[in-house]
N, C-alpha and C positions, 0 to 999 in steps of 0.2 A: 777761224772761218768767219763767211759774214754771218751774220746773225738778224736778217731785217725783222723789223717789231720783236726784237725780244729772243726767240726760238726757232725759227722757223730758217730753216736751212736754204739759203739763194746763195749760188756761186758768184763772186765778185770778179771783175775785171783781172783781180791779180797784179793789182797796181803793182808799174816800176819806180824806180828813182826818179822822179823829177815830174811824178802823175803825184804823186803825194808829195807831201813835205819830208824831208830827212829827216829822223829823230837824230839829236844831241846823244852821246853816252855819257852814261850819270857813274858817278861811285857809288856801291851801295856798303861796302865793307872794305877791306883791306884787300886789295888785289881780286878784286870780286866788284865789275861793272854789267850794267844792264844797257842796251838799246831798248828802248818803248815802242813798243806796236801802236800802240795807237786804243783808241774802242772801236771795236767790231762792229759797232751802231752807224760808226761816222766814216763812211768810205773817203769821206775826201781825204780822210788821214793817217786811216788803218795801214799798215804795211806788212801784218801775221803776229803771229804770236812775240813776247816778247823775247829776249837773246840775251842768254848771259855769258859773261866772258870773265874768265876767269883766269888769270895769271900766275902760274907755277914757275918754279928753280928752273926746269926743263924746256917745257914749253908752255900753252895755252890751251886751254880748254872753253871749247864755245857749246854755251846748249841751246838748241833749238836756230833755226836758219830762214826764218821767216817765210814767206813766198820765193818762188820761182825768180831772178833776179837780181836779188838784195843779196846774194854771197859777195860784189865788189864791194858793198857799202861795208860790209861786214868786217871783212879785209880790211880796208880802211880806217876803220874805227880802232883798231887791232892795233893797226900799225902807228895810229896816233897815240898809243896807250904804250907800246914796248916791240924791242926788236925779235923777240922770241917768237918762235914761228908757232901756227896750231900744230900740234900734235893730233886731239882726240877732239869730234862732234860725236856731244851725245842728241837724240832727239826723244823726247818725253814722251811724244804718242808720234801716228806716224800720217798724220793731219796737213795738207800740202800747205796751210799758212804757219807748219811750224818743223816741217822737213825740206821744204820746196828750192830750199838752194843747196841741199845737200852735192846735187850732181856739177856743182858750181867750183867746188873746191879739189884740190888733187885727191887721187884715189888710194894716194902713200897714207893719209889721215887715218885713223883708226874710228868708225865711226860704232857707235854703241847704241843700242836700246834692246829693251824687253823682248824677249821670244815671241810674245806673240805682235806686237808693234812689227818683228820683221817680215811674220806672218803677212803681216794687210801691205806692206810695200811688196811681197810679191805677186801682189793678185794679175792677174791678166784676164780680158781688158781692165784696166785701173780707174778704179770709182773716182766720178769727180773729185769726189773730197781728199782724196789719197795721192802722198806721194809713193811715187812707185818708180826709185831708179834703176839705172842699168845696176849688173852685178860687180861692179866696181865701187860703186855707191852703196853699197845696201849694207848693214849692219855687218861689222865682222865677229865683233864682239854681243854676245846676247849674254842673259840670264835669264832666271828662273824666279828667285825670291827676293835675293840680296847679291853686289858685287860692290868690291869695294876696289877701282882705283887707285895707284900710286900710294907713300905713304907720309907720315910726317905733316907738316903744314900744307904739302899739296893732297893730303887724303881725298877723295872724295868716293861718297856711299852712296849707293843707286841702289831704294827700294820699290818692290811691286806687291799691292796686298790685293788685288782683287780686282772688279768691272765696278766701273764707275763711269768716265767722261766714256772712253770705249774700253777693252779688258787687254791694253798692253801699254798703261799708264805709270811714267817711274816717274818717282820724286827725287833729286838729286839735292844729296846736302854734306853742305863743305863744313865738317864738323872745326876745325882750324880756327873758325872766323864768324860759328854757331849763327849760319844761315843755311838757305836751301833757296830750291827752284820748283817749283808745286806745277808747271804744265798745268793744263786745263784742266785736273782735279781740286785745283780750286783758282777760275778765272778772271771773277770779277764780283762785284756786290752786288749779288744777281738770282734768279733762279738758274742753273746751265745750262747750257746747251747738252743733250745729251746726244750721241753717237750710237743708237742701237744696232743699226746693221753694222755697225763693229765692237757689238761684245758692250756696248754700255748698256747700261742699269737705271733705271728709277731707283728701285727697291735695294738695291747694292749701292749705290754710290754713298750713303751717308755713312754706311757702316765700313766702308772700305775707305771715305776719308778722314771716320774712328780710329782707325786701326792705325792710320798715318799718325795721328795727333797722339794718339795714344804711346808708340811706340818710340818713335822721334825726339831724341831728346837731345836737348843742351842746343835748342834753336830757339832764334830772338828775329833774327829779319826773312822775311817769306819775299821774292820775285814770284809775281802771281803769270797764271799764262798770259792776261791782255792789260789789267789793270796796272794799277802805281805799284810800288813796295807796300807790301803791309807787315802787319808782328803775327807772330806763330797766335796770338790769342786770337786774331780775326780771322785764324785757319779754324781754330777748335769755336769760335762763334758760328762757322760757317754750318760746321759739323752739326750744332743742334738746329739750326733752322732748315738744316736738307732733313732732319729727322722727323722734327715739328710737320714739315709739309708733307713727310710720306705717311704718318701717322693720320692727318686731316682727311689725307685719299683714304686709308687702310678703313677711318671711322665713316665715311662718307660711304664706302662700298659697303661697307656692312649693315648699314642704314637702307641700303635697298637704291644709293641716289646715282642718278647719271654724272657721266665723266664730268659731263657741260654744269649740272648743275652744282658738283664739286670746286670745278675751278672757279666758278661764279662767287660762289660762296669762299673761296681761299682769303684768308687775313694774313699776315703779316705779322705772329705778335709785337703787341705794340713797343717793348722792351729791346728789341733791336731797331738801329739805326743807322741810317748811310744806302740804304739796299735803292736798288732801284730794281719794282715788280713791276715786268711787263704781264699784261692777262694773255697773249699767246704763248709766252714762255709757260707761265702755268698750266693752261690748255694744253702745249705740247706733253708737258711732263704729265701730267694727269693721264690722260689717253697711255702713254706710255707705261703707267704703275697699272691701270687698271686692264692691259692687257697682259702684265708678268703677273697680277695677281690672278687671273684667271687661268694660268698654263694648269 
């Protein structure tokens, strides 16, 4: 989604093909390519979340579908990579810049996410932020904890540990080829955008992108939701500085201090680097811990 100053949720135009610039499809592993979104900051370039495609004996597997639109570009990129057709779109949360061309693609596609990710595409009326397709489109396949996909070099394992970005967030990782696709449980080098009115967390998300780093093993390259490729260690970096920051609110409220003069006062320790802290992203998230700490 857009993201203007940092956190604060404004719906974007929904750029099409040719309002922004095409992203290139990069290789990130062996039969494992990305399309770039773009950053959420920069509308002239953004196009959703990022897309990964993924190249099986059988068929293809695409995660995440950018905006409303970008299913031909998608297609296309596909078709420049191999003649094997998709099979299965998984979507990692169910965010219209990273489901939105689901209803784009035939309905024979097996499309997968989280139980409760199918949850928020059936809402009616459908929250801006939401895609919400016909029932031809909608998840046919869900879980609960863990699903594991196909086997052999096309393996792929779809876990959910909890509310974070919002609470029907999977992480999909191609153990094969010891990569994954982290959705917007971990986006960018940033504070996140959190999702409350669907099940996201201040207070949950660090320990539930813990739980990820923690459990998750024999991965070396991470597709972040918006950002470049990063390594599973700048997932597990992420992890203590969402903790670091929820721990600063936990000592700030207990101190007696307002939200405002908590985010005011937020540092950065100085031992990470690359981040980029907007003070509305902190602001948002601040406000958001200090009303789950007071339920």
């Amino acid at each position: 989604m857009s993201i203007a100053a940092g956190a604060v949720l404004q719906m974007p135009q929904t750029p099409k093909p040719g309002q922004v610039p095409i992203p290139e499809v990069q290789k990130v592993r062996e039969n494992l390519y990305v399309i770039l979104g773009g950053d959420p900051r920069d509308q002239k370039t953004f196009s959703g979340g990022n897309t990964g495609i993924f190249i099986g004996e059988r068929g293809v597997v695409i995660v995440d579908t950018k905006f409303v639109g970008w299913g031909k570009v998608i297609l296309e990129k596909v078709q420049s990579l191999t003649n094997k057709p998709i099979t299965t779109i998984i979507n990692t949360h169910a965010h219209f810049d990273h489901a939105g061309s689901n209803a784009e693609f035939p309905a024979s596609v097996n499309f997968v996410a989280h139980e409760n990710a199918k949850g928020y595409m059936t809402q009616r009326p459908c929250p801006p932020i939401m895609t919400c397709p016909d029932e031809n489109h909608l998840p046919k396949q869900t879980y609960k904890d863990k699903l594991t996909l196909f086997s052999g070099k096309d393996q792929v394992d779809l876990y959910y540990f909890g509310p974070g970005h919002t609470n029907g967030d999977t992480f999909v990782v191609f153990p094969a080829i010891r990569a994954m696709q982290s959705g917007d449980m971990f986006q960018l080098k940033w504070i996140p955008f959190i999702d409350g009115q669907n099940g996201g967390s201040a207070l949950a998300y660090p320990e539930t992108l813990g739980k990820a780093a923690a459990t998750i093993k024999n991965v070396d390259t991470v597709i972040t939701g918006h950002g470049a490729v990063m390594t599973f260690k700048d997932m597990q970096e992420h992890v203590e500085i969402l903790r670091d920051f929820v721990q600063q609110v936990r000592n700030g409220k207990k101190a007696g201090k307002s939200p405002a003069d908590v985010a005011g006062a937020y540092k950065l320790p100085a031992k990470y680097t690359g981040y980029t802290i907007d003070p509305n992203s902190v602001k948002t998230n601040v406000e958001m811990a200090y009303k789950e700490l007071g339920r």
